[in-house]
N, C-alpha and C positions, 0 to 999 in steps of 0.2 A: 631345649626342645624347640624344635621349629613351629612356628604358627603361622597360617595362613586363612586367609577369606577364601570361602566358599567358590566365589567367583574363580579365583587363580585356581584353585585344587581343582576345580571343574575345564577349565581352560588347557590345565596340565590331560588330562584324564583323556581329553577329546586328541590329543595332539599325541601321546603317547601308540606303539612305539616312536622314535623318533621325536619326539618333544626338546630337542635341545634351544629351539631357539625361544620355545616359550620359559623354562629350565633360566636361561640369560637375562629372560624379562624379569624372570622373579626375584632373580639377585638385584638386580638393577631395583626394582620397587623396594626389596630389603634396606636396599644401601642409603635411600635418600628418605627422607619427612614424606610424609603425604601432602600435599598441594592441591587443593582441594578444585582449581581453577583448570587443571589437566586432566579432571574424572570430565571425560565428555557425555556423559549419561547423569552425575548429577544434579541437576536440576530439573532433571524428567523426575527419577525418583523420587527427591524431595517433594516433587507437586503429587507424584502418587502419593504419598501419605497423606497430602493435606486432601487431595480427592477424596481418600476412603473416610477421613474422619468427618470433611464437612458436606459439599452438595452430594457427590458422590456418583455424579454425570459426566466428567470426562474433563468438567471444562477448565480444572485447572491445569492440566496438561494442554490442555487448546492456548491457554493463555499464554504459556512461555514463548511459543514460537514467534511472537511478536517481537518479540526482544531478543529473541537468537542472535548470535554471530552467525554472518550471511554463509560460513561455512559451516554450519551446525541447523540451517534452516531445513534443509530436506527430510533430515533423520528424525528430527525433532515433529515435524510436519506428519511424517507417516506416524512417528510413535503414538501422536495424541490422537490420528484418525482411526488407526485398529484400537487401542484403549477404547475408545468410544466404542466402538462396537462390540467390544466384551462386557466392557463393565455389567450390562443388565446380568450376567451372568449371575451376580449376587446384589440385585434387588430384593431391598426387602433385609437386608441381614444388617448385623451389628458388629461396628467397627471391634477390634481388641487390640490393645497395646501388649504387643511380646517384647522381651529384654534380649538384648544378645546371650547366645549359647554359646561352647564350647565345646568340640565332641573328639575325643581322642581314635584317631586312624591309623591303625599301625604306630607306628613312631613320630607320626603326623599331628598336630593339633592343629582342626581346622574351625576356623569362627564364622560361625554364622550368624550372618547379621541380624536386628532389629528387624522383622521382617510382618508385613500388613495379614492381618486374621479376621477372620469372619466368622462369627456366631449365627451358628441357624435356631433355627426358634425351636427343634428338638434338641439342645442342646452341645448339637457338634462344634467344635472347634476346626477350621478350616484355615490354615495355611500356608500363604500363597507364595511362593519363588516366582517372581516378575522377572520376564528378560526381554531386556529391549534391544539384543545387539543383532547386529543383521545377519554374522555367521551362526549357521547353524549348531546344535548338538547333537551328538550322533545320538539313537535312542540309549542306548545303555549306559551314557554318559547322563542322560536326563535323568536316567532311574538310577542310578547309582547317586546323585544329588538331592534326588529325592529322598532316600533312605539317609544320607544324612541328616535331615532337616529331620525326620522322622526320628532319627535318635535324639536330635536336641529337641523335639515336642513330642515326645509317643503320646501321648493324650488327643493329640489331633489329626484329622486328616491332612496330608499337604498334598499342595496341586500346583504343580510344573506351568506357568504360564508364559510362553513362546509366543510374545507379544505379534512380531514382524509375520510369522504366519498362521496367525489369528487358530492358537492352539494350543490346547491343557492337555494336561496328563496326571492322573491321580492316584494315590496312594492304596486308594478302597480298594479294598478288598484284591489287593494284590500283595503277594510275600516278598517282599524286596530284600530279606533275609541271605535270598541266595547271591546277591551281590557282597554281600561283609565281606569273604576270601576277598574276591579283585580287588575291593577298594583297601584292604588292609595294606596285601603284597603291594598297590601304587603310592600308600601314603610309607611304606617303609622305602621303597626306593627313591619318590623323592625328597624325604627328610636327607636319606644318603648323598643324593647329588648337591642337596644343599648345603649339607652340614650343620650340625648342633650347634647353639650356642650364638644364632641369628636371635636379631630384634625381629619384632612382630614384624607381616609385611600388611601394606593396605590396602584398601579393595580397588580391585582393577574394573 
């Protein structure tokens, strides 16, 4: 059975019809290791986690860009200045450690990462799908990832965060339900073009 990260299933989702060349990408990420020095977004992320759990101001994202590759300074530069002005979004709240999920899509098994949670002081669990990439998603691409995330935590809200244009989108009290059909029929068609019987792929 085929497995992919959230990110590619979503990447496919937005591109489809006509998704072949992302379709190529993913065999390609299939075929080789993960290389952890060609995720040009990791080291944002990683500083996100250590954001949420220690000061929780921004500034460990502020910190990287000093040490960017002078071709990764820009991206990196906006990412930490819109973080910063989110983040008050969840002042006040309590870091939570989630595990990676699994969530079966059709014929698809899609893995959703380790991903940053928020405890509000009634209780709620609250998380968050961070995006830092400059192309957009279309909206029913967004909500259709959201109802994934939603299956691997129903206990909690999750909320879409669209870093580059300083924008959420949440799960409350909205039925995301009606998206299961689409995302089944897209996780059967691309296990098809993939084919059974792939190693994991990793996150794009």
């Amino acid at each position: 059975m085929t497995g992919l990260y959230l990110s590619q299933f979503s990447n496919y989702l937005a591109a489809a019809p006509g998704a072949d060349r992302v379709v190529e990408e993913i065999r390609d990420q299939l075929a080789c290791d993960y290389e952890h020095w060609r995720d040009h977004w990791k080291p944002v992320k990683d500083a996100l986690f250590r954001d949420r759990k220690g000061s929780r101001d921004g500034q460990e994202l502020a910190d990287i860009v000093a040490g960017a590759a002078a071709r990764r300074q820009a991206s990196y530069t906006q990412a930490a200045e819109r973080w910063a002005q989110l983040t008050p979004l969840w002042d006040g709240l309590e870091y939570k450690r989630l595990s990676t999920q699994s969530v079966q899509v059709g014929d698809l098994t899609v893995k959703v990462p380790q991903l940053p949670a928020e405890l509000r002081p009634d209780g709620t669990l609250e998380v968050l799908v961070v995006r830092f990439n400059q192309s957009a998603l279309p909206l029913h691409v967004i909500y259709g990832a959201l109802r994934i995330v939603q299956r691997a935590h129903p206990e909690a809200t999750i909320t879409f965060v669209d870093v580059p244009r300083l924008a959420t989108y949440s799960s409350q009290d909205r039925d995301l339900t009606r998206f299961d059909e689409w995302l089944t029929q897209a996780g059967n068609d691309l296990a098809q073009l993939l084919g059974d019987g792939q190693d994991e792929a990793h996150a794009a």
